[in-house]
N, CA, C and O atoms as a GROMACS GRO file, in nm:
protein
  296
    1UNK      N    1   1.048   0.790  -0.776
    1UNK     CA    2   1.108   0.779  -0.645
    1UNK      C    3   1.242   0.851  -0.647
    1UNK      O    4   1.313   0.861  -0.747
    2UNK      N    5   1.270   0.902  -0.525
    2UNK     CA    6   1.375   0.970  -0.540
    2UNK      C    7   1.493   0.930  -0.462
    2UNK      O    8   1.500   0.948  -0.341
    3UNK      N    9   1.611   0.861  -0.550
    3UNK     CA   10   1.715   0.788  -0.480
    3UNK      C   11   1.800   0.876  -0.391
    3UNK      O   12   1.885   0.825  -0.318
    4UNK      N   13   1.778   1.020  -0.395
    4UNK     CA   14   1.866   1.058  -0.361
    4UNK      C   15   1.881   1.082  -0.219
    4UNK      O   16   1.986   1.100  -0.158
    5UNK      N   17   1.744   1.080  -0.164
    5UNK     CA   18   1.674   1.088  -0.029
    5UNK      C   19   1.623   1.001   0.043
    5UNK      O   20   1.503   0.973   0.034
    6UNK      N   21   1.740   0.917   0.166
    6UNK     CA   22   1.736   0.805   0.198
    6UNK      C   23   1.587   0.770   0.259
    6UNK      O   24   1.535   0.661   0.238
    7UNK      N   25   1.519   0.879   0.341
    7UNK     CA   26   1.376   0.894   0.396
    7UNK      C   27   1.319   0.831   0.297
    7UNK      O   28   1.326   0.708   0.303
    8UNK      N   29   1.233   0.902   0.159
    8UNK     CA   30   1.172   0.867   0.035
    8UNK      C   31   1.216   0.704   0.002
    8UNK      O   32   1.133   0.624  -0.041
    9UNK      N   33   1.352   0.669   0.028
    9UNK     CA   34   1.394   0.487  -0.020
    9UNK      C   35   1.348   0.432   0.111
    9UNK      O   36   1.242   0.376   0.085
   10UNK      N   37   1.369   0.421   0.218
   10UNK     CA   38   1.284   0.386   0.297
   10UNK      C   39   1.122   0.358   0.334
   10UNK      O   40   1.074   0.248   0.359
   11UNK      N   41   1.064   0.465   0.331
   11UNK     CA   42   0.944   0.525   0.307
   11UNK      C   43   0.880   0.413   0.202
   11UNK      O   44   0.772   0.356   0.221
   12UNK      N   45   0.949   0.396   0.108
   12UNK     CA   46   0.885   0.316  -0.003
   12UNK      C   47   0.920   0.196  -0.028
   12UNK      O   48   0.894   0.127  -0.127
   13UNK      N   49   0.992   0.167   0.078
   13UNK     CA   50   1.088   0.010   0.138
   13UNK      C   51   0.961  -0.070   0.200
   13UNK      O   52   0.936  -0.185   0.163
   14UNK      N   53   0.894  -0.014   0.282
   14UNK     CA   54   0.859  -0.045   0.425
   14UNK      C   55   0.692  -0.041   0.335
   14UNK      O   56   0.627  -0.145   0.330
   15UNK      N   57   0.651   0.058   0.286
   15UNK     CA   58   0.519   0.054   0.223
   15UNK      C   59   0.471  -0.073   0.114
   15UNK      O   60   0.369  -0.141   0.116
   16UNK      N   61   0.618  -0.076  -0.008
   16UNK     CA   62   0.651  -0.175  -0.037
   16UNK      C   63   0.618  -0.322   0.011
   16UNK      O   64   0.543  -0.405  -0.041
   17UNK      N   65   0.714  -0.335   0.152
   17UNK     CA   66   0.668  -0.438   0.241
   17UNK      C   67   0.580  -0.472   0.240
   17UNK      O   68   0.531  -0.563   0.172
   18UNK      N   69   0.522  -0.386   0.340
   18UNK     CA   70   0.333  -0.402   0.351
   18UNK      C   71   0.265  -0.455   0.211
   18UNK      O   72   0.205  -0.562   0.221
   19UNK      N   73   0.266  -0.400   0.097
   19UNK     CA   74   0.222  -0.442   0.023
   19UNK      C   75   0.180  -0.590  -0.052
   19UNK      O   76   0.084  -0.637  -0.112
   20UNK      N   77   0.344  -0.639   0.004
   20UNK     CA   78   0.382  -0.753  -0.028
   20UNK      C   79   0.310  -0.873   0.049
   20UNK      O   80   0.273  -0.986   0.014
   21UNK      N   81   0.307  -0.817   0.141
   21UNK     CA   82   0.236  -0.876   0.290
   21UNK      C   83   0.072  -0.878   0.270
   21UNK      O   84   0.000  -0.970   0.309
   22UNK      N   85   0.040  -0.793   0.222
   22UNK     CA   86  -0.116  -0.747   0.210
   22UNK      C   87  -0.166  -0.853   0.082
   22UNK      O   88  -0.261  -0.929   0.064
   23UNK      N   89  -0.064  -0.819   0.018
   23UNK     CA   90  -0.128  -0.895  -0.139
   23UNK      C   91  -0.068  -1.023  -0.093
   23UNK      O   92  -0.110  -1.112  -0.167
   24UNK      N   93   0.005  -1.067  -0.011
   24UNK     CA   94   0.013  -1.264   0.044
   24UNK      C   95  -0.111  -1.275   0.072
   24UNK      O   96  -0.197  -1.331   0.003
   25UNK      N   97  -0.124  -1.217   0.183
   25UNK     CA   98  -0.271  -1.238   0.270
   25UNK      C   99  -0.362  -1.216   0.204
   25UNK      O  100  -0.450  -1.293   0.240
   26UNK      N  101  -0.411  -1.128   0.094
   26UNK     CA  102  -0.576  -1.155   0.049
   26UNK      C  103  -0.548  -1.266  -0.074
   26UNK      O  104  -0.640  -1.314  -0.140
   27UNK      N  105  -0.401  -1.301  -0.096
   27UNK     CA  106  -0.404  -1.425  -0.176
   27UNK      C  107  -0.462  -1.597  -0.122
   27UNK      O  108  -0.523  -1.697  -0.160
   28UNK      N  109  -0.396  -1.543  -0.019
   28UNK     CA  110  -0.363  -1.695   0.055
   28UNK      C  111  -0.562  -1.667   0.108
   28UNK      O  112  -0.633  -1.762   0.076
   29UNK      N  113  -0.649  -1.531   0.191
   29UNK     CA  114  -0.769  -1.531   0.191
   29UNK      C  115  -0.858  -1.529   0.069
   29UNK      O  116  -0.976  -1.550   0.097
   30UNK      N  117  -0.841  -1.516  -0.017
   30UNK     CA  118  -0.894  -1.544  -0.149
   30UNK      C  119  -1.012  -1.412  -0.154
   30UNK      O  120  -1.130  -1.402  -0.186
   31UNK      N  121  -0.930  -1.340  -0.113
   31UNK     CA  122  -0.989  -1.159  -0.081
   31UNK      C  123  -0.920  -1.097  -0.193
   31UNK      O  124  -0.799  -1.080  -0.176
   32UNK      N  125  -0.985  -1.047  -0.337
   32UNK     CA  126  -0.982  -0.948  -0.409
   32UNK      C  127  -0.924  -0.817  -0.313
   32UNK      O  128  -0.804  -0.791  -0.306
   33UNK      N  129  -1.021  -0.746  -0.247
   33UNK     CA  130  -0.994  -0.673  -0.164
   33UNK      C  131  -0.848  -0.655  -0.147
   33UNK      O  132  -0.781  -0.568  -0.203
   34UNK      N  133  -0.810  -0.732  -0.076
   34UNK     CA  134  -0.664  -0.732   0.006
   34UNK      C  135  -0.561  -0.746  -0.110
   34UNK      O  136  -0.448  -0.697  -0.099
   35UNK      N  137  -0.595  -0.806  -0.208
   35UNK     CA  138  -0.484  -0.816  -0.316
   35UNK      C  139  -0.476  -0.694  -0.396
   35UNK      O  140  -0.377  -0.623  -0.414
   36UNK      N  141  -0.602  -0.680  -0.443
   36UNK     CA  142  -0.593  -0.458  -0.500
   36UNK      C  143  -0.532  -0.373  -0.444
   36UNK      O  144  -0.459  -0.309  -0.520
   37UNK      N  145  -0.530  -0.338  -0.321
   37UNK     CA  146  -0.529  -0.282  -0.208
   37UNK      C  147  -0.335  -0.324  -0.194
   37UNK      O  148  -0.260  -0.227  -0.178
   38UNK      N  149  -0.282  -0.449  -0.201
   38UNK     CA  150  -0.156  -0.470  -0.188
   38UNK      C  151  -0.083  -0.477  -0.298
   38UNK      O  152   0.035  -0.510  -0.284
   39UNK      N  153  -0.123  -0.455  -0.407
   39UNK     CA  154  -0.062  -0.441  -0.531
   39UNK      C  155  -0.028  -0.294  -0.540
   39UNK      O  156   0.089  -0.257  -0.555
   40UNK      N  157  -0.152  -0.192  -0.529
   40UNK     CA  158  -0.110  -0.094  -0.530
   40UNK      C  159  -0.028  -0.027  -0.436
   40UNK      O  160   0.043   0.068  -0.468
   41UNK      N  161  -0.034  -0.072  -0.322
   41UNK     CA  162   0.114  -0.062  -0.205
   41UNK      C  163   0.257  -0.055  -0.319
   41UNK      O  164   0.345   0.025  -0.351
   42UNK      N  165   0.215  -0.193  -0.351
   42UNK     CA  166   0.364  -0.233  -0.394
   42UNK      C  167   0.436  -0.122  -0.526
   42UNK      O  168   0.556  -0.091  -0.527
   43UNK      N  169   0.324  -0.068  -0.640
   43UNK     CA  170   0.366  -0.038  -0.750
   43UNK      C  171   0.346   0.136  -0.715
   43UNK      O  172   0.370   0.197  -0.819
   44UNK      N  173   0.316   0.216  -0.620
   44UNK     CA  174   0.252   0.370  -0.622
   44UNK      C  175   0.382   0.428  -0.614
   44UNK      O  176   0.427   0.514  -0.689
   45UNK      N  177   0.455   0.357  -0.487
   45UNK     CA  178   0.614   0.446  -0.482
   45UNK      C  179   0.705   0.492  -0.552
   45UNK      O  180   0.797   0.566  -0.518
   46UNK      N  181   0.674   0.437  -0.680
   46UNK     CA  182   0.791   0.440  -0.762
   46UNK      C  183   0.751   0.542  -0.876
   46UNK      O  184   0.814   0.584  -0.973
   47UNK      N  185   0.614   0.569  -0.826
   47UNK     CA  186   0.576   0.711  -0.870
   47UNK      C  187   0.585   0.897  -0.775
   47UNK      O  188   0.596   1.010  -0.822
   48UNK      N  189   0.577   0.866  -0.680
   48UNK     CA  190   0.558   0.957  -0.566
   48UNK      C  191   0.724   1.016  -0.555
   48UNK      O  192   0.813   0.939  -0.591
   49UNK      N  193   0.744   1.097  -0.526
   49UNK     CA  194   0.868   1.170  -0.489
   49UNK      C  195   0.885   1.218  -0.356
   49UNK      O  196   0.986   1.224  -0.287
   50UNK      N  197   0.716   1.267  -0.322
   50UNK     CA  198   0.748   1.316  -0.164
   50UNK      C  199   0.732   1.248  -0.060
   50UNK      O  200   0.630   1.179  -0.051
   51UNK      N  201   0.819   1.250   0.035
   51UNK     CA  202   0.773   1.114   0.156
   51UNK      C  203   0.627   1.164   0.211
   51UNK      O  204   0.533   1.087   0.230
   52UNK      N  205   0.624   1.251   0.225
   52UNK     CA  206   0.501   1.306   0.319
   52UNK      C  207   0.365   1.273   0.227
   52UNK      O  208   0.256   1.270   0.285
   53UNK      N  209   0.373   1.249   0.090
   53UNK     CA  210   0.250   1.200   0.011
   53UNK      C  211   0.298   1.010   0.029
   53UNK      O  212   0.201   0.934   0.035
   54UNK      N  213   0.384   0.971   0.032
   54UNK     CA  214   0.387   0.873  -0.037
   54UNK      C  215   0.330   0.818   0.144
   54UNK      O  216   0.329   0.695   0.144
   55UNK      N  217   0.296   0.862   0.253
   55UNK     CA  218   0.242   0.836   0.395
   55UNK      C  219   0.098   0.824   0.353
   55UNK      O  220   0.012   0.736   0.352
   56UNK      N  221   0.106   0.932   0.323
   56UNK     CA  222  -0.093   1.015   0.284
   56UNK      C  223  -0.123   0.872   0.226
   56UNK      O  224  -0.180   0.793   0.302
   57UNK      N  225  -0.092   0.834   0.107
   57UNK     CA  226  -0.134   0.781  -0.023
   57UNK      C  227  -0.171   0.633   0.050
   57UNK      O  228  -0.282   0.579   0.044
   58UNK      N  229  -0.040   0.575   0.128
   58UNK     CA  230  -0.034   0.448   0.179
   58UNK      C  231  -0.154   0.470   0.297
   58UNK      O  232  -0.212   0.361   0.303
   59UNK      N  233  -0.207   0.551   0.381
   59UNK     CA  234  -0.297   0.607   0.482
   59UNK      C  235  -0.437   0.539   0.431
   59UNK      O  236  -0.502   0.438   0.459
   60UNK      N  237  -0.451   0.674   0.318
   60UNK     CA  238  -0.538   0.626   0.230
   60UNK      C  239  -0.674   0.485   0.166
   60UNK      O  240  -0.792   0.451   0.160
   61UNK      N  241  -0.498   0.449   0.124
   61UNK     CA  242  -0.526   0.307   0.066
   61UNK      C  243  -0.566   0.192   0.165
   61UNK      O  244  -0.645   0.102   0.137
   62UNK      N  245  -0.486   0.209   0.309
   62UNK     CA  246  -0.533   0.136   0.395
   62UNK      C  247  -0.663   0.152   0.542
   62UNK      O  248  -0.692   0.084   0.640
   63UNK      N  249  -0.714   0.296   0.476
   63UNK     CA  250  -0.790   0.318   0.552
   63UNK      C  251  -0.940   0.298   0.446
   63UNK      O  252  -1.058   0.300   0.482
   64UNK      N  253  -0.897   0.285   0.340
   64UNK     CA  254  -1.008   0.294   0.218
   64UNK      C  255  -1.030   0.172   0.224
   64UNK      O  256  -1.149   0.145   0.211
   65UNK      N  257  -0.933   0.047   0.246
   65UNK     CA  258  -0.940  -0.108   0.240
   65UNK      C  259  -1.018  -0.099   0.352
   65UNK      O  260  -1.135  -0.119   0.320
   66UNK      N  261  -0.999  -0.070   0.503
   66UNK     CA  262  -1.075  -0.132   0.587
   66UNK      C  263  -1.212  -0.081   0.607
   66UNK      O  264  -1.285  -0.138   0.687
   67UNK      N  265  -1.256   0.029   0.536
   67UNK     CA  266  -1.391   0.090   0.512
   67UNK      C  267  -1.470   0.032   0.435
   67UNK      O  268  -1.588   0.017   0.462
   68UNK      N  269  -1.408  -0.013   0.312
   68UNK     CA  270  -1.447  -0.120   0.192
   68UNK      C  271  -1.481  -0.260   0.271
   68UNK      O  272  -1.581  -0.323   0.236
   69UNK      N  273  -1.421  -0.296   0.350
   69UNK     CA  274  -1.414  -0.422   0.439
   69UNK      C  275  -1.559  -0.426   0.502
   69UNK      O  276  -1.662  -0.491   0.487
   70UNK      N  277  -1.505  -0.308   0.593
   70UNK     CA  278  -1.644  -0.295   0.690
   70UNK      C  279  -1.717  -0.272   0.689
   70UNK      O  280  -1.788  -0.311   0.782
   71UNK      N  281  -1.790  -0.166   0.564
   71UNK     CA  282  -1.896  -0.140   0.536
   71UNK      C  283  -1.994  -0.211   0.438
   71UNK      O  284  -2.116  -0.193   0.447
   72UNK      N  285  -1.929  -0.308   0.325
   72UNK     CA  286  -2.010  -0.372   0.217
   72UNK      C  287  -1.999  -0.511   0.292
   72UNK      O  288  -1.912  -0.552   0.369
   73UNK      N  289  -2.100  -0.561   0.249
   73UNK     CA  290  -2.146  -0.744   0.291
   73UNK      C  291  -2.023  -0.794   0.195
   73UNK      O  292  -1.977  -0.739   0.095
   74UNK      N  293  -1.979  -0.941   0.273
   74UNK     CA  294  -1.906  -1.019   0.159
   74UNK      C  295  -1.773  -0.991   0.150
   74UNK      O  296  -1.704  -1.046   0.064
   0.00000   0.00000   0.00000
């Protein structure tokens, strides 16, 4: 992550968030799913440097969760 670029600390503030939020909720739903899916929210940023991937990546992950959701039984 790159401290030097308040966008990028933000960016990975707010994704962060979500994460935190995502992995409550498939805790408290007892959804694997939602907890994978919010863990890796929480831990990807602190790898990524560019804001414009670290969007993609979070996009991704939450468009991959609700496909995973909607398409398999269970």
């Amino acid at each position: 992550m790159d401290f030097g670029n308040p966008w990028a600390l933000f960016s990975g503030l707010i994704i962060g968030l979500l994460g935190v939020g995502l992995f409550g909720y498939g805790k408290k739903q007892l959804s694997p799913r939602a907890m994978l899916t919010g863990a890796v929210l929480c831990v990807y940023p602190y790898f990524v440097v560019s804001v414009a991937l670290l969007w993609l990546i979070a996009a991704a992950c939450l468009g991959g969760l609700y496909l995973w959701c909607r398409l398999s039984p269970g």
